[in-house]
N, C-alpha and C positions, 0 to 999 in steps of 0.2 A: 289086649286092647287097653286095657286100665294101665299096666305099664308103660307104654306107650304115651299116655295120656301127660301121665305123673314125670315123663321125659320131658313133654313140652314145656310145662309149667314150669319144671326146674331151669329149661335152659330160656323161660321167656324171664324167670325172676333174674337168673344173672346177667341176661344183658341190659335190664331196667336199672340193676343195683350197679354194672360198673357204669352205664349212662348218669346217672346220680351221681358217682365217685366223681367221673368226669369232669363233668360241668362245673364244681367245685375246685376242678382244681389248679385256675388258671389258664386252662390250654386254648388257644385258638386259632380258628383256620389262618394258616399266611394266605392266603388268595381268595379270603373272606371278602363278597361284593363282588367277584367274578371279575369280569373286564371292566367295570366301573370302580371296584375295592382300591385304595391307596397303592398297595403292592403293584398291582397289574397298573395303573396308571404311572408310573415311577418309571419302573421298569419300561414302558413304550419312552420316556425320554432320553433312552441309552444308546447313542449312534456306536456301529464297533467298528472299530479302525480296521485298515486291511491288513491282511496279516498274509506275510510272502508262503509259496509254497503250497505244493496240493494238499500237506496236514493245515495250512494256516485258511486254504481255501475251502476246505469241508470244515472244519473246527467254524469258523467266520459266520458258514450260512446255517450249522444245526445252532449257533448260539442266537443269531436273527429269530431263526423260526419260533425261539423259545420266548424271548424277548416280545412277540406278538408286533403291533402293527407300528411303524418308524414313525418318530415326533413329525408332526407340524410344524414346519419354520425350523430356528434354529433348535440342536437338541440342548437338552441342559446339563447332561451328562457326554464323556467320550469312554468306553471301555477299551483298552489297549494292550492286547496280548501277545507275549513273547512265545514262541513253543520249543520244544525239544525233543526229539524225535529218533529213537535209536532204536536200531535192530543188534540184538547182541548172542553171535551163535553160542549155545552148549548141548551136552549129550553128543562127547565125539566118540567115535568106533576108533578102533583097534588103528585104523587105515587114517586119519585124521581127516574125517569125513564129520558132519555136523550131523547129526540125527532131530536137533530142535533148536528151535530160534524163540528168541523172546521180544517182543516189539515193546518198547516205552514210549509213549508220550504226556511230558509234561508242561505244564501251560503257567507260565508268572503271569499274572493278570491285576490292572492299574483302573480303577474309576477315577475319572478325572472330571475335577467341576469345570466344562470349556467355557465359561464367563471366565474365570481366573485362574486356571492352568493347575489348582490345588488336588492332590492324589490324598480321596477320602477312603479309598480300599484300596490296600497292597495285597495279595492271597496269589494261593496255589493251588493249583489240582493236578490232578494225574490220575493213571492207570498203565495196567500191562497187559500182554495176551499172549500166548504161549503158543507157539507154529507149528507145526511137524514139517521135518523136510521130510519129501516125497524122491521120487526117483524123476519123474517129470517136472522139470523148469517152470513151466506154464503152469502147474498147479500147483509150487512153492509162491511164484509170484503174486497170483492169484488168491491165495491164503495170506499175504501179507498185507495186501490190496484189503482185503476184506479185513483184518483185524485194524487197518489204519480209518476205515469206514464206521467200524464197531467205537475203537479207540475217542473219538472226535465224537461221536454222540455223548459216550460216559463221560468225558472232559466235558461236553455243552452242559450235561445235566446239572455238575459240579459247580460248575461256575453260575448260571441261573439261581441256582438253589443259593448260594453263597451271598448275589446280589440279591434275591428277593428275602432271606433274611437282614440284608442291610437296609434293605427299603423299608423292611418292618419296624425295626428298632429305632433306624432316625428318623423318619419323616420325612417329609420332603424338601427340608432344609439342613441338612449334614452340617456337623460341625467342621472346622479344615483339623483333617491331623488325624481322623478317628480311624484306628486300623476297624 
């Protein structure tokens, strides 16, 4: 019981001591002020361009979803993303047969001031996912389907994250030119 005791205490002084370290040392929440905070309000003035293709049509609405609720009137911002999208078989048998596939998809992505056409973020993201082929079609397809599903949320994540640190840094009036 006294051990026990003498546990608590230890693991209540350390998370008091590194909340103390913390505090001090400059860090703060990006999305500090919730849906009212500067970040989340920036971010609702980002309209995203359409983007061709079922990777550009799932990429397009997990980046919306992240992005939260679409400006008012005109936006102040356009986000404007390229993608790239390959399946590239390896792991062949004897018989030149594919045993695993690797899906890519990469995303060039443009913030653009739409008052003046100026590209304040140029960035990248990406990710891969690794297939197993099967002996059934339907369920190679299926698995690719699904990592192109997966793919396009980790790309949303990458890019939200990337614009809401830029929304942090500059404020809500970017300089032109600023990668």
């Amino acid at each position: 019981m006294r051990a026990r005791a003498s546990h608590r205490t230890t693991t209540l002084l350390t998370v008091v001591t590194a909340s103390l370290a913390l505090s001090g040392c400059g860090l703060r929440p990006l999305y500090g002020g919730g849906s009212k905070g500067a970040v989340a309000q920036s971010l609702g003035q980002i309209e995203v361009a359409a983007i061709p293709g079922k990777a550009g049509w799932l990429v397009r609405n997990a980046v919306t979803d992240r992005l939260g609720a679409m400006p008012q009137g005109a936006a102040t911002y356009r986000l404007e993303i390229e993608l790239d999208d390959q399946i590239t078989g390896f792991g062949v048998r004897r018989d030149d047969t594919v045993t695993r596939e690797r899906r890519t998809l990469r995303a060039r992505y443009r913030l653009v001031e739409a008052g003046k056409g100026t590209v304040v973020l140029d960035a990248t993201a990406g990710s891969d996912a690794g297939i197993d082929i099967v002996s059934s079609e339907y369920a190679t397809i299926a698995a690719e389907n699904t990592a192109l599903e997966n793919l396009s949320q980790v790309i949303a994540d990458q890019i939200v994250t990337r614009l809401a640190l830029y929304a942090q840094n500059s404020g809500d009036s970017p300089p032109a030119g600023t990668p």
